[in-house]
C-alpha positions in Angstrom: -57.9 -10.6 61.9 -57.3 -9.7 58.1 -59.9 -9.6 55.5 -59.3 -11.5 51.8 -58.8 -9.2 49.3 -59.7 -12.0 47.0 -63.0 -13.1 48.2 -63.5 -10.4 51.3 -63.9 -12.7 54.0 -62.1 -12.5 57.6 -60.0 -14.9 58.9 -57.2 -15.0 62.2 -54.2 -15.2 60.5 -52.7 -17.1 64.0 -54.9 -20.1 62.9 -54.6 -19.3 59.2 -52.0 -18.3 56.0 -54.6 -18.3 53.6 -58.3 -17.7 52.8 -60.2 -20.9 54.2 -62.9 -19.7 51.7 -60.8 -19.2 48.5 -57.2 -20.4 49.4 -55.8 -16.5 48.7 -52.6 -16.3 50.1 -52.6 -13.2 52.8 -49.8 -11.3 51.2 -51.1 -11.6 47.9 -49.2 -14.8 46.0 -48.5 -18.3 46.9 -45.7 -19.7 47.5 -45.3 -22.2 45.1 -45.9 -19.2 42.7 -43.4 -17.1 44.1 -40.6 -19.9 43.6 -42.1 -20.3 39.6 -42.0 -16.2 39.1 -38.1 -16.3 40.6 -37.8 -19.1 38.2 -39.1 -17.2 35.4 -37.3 -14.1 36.0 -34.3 -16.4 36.3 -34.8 -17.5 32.6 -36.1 -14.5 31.2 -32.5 -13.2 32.6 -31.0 -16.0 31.3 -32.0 -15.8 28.2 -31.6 -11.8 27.9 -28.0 -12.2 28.6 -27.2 -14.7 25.8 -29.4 -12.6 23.5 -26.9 -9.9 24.5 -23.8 -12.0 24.0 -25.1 -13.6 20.2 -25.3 -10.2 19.4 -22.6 -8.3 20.4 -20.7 -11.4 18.7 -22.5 -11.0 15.7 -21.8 -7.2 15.5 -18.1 -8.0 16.3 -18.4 -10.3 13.0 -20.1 -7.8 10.8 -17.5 -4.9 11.7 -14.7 -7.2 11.1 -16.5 -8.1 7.7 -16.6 -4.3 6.8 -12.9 -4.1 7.1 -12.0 -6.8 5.8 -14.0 -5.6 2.5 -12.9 -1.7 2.9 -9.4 -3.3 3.1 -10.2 -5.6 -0.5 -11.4 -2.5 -2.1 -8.7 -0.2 -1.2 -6.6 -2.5 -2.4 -7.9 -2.7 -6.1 -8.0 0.9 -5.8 -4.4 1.1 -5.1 -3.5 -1.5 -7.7 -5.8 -0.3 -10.3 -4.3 4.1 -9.9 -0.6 2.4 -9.8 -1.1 1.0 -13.0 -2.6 4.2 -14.8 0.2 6.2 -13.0 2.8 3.9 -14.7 1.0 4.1 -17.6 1.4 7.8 -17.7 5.3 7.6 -16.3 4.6 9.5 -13.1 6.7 6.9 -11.5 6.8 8.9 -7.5 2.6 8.1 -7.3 2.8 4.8 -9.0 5.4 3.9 -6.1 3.0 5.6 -3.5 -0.1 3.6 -5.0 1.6 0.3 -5.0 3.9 0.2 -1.8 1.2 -1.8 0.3 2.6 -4.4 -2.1 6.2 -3.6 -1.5 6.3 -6.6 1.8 4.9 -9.8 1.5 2.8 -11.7 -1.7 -0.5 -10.1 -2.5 -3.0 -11.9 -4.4 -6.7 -13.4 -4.2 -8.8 -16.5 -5.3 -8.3 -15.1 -9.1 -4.7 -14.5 -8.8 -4.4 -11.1 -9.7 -2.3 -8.7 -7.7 1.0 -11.4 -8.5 2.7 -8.9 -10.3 2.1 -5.8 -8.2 5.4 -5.9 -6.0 7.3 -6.0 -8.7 5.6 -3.4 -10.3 6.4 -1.3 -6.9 10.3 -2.3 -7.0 9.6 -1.1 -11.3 7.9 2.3 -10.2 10.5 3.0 -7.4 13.7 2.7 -9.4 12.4 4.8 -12.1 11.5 7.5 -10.0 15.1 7.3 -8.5 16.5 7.6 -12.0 15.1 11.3 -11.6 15.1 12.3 -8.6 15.4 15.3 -8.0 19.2 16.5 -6.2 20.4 13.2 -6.4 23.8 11.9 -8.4 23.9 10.0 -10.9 25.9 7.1 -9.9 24.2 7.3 -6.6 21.0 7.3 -8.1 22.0 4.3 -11.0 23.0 2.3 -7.5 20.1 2.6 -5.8 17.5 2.0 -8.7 19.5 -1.1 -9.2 18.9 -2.3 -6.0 15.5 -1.9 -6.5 15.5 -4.1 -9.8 17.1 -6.9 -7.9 13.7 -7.5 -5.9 12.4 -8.1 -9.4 13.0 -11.7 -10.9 14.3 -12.5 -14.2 11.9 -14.3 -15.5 9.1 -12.0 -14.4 6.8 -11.9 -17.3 3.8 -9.6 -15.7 2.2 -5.9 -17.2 5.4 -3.6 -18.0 8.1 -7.2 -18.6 9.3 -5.1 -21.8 9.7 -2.0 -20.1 11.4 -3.6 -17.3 13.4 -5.5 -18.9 14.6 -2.6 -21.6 15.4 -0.6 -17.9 17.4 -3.0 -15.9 19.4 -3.3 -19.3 19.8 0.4 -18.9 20.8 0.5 -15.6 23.3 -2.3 -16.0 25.0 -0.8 -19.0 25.2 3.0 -16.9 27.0 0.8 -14.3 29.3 -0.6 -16.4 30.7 3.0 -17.6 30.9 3.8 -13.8 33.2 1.4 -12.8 35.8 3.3 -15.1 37.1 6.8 -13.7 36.2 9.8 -16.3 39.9 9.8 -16.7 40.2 6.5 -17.8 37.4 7.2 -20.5 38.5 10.1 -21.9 42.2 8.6 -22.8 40.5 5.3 -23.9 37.8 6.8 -25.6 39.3 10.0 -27.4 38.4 11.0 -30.5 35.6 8.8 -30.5 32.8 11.3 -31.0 32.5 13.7 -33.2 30.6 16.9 -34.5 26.8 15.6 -34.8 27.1 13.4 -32.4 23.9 12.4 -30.4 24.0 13.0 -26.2 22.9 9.5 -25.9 26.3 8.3 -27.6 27.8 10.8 -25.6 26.9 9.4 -22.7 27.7 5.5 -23.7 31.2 6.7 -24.1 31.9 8.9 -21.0 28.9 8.3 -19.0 26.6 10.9 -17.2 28.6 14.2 -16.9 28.9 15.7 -13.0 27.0 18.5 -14.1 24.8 19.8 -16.8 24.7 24.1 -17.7 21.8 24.5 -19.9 20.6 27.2 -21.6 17.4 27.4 -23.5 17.1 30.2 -25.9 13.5 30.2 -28.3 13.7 26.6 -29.8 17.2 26.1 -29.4 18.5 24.1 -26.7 22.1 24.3 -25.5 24.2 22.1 -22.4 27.5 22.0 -21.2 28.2 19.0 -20.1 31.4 18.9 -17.5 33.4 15.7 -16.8 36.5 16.1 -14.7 38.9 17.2 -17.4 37.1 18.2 -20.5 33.8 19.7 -21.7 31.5 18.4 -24.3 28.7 20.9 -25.9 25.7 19.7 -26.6 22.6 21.9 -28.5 19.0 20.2 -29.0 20.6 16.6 -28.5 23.9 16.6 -30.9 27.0 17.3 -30.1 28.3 21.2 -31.3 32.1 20.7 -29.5 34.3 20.2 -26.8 37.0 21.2 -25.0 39.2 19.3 -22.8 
């Protein structure tokens, strides 16, 4: 014998599952209702786990949005500081800047950025030019190397400057495909007291090494060539010796 703990009457549970008064169930739930809370549970779990997946996607999607924008704003930041570096001629961070540029084509819906890797290949070779422990011809060689990625009919920011420094570069060259020997017996007598260092240089091209002195205002180089010496004070030519 049990007793309903619906309505409270006793029944034989040999002759009876459920209340014959009320129809409770003796262990407390139907059936039937049993197989529709499974169901429910079912769905309920169901529907928890593709809550889970839309959202884990989603949050997938939004971190790959947030790069995707850091990487769009570090890249006008690079772009934007290697510009005002070349504009103020330090030529080593204007190179740093704008290497992200220096593989591939960079540019968005508006088109800007075209110019930017050959504004790199610009910024590299004139930091070459002066680099520091480096020879000349070396360096001339290697700065030309990097002009070559530009093209010549670039026409971005800088074409002038560009342009005026592959000129450069091509006419240093030039004087280095003659030995020093060969320009001092082809170019003797050719300068003269007053001089400037630039035409010094068109003439025998850059020395092997420079001795400067700087005394107050007054400025003084030896420049040595294989067999002569040229004396240069604040830009003209004082003598030589060969």
């Amino acid at each position: 014998m049990v007793t309903c703990r619906n309505c409270g009457l006793g029944f034989d549970t040999k002759l009876h599952k459920e209340c014959p008064r009320c129809g409770y169930w003796i262990d407390g739930q139907h059936p039937e209702s049993a197989r529709k809370s499974k169901k429910l549970f079912a769905l309920g779990a169901m529907v928890l786990v593709l809550f889970m997946i839309c959202w884990i996607g989603y949050a997938s999607q939004q971190k790959q949005k947030e790069k995707v924008q850091k990487e769009i704003l570090q890249t006008r930041q690079d772009y934007d500081q290697g510009l005002q570096y070349l504009k103020n001629s330090d030529f080593q961070k204007a190179a740093s800047s704008l290497s992200r540029f220096s593989k591939g084509n960079f540019f968005n819906e508006a088109g800007e950025y075209n110019d930017a890797k050959s504004l790199y290949f610009y910024a590299s070779a004139r930091y070459i030019e002066y680099m520091p422990g480096i020879n000349y011809r070396v360096a001339y060689d290697m700065a030309s190397q990097q002009l070559d990625q530009i093209p010549d009919n670039y026409n971005g920011q800088f074409a002038k400057d560009i342009k005026s420094f592959k000129e450069r570069v091509n006419d240093r060259l030039e004087t280095y495909k003659k030995t020093d020997a060969d320009r001092v017996q082809e170019n003797q007598n050719k300068i003269n007291v007053g001089d400037s260092d630039v035409k010094v240089t068109q003439i025998f091209g850059e020395p092997k090494k420079k001795n400067r002195t700087v005394v107050g205002n007054k400025v003084t180089e030896q420049w040595v060539y294989s067999k002569n010496y040229i004396y240069i004070e604040n830009g003209r030519v004082t003598g030589w010796q060969e």
